[in-house]
C-alpha positions in Angstrom: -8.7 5.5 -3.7 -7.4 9.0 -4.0 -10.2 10.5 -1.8 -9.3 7.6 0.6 -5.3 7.7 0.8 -6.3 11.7 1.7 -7.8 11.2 4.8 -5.7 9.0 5.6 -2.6 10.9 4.8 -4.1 13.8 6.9 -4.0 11.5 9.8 -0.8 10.0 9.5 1.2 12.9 11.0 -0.3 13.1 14.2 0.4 9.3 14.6 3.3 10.3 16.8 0.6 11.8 19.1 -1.2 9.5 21.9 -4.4 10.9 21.6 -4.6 11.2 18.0 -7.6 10.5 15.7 -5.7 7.7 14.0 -6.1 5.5 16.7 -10.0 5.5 17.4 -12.0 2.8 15.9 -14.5 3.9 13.4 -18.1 3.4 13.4 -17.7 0.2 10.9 -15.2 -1.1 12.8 -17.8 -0.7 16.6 -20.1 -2.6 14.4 -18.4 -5.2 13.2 -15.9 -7.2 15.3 -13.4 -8.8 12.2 -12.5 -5.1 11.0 -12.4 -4.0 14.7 -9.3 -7.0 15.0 -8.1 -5.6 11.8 -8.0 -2.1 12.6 -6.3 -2.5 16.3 -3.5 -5.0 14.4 -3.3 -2.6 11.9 -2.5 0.4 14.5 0.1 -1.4 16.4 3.0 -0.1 14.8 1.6 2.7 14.5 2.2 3.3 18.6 5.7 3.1 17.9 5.9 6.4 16.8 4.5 7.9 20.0 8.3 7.8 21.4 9.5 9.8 18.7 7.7 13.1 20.0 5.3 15.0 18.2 5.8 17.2 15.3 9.0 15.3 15.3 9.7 12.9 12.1 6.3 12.4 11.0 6.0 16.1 10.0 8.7 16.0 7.6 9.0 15.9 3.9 10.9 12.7 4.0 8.0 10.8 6.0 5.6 12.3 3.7 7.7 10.9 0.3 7.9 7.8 2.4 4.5 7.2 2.8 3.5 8.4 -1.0 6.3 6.1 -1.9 4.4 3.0 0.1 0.8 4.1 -1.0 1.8 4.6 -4.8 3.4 0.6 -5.0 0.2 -0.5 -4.1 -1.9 1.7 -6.2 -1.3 4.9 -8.0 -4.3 6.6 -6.6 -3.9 5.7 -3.2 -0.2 7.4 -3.1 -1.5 10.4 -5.0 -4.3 10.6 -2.2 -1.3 10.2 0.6 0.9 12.8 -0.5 -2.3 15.2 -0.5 -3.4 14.2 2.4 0.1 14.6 3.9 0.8 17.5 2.4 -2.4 19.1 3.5 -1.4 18.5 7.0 2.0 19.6 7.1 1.1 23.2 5.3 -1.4 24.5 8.4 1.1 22.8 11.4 4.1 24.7 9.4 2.6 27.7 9.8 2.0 27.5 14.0 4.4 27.3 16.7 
C-alpha cells in the first residue's frame, strides 16, 4: 500500500495538466476491459482540475495534506505512501521556474 499510494501521489500533481501521465490507461487496464471502465470513471474528476492551471492548487501543501488526509482514512499505509509520493513531487517542481 505504501509503495502504491507513492506513485500515485507522484502523479497526482500534474493532474491539473492535460497531457499528464495520470490519465493514460495502464497496460492492465489495455488488457482487460472492466478495469479499463474503472480507470476512465475513475479519472473523470480528475479532468476537472485541468481548468485550474498548472502548478496551480495541486502543487500546494494543502492539496498534498488533503490527499494524505483521504488516503490515510482508507488505510494508514496508503496515506503514508501519498504524502511521499506528493511530497517527492512538489520538492524537484519547487526548485524550477
Amino acid at each position: 500500500m505504501l509503495v502504491a499510494g507513492a506513485w500515485l501521489g507522484s502523479l497526482l500533481p500534474d493532474a491539473d495538466r492535460a497531457g499528464s501521465r495520470i490519465y493514460r490507461a495502464r497496460k492492465l487496464e489495455r488488457r482487460v476491459w472492466p478495469l479499463r471502465l474503472v480507470g476512465w470513471l475513475a479519472r473523470i474528476p480528475l479532468r476537472l482540475l485541468i481548468l485550474l492551471g498548472h502548478r496551480g492548487l495541486t502543487h500546494s501543501l494543502l492539496a498534498c495534506a488533503g490527499v494524505a488526509a483521504l488516503g490515510w482514512l482508507l488505510a494508514p499505509a496508503l496515506g503514508a505512501g501519498l504524502a511521499l509520493g506528493y511530497g517527492s513531487h512538489l520538492a524537484p517542481d519547487a526548485c524550477t521556474p
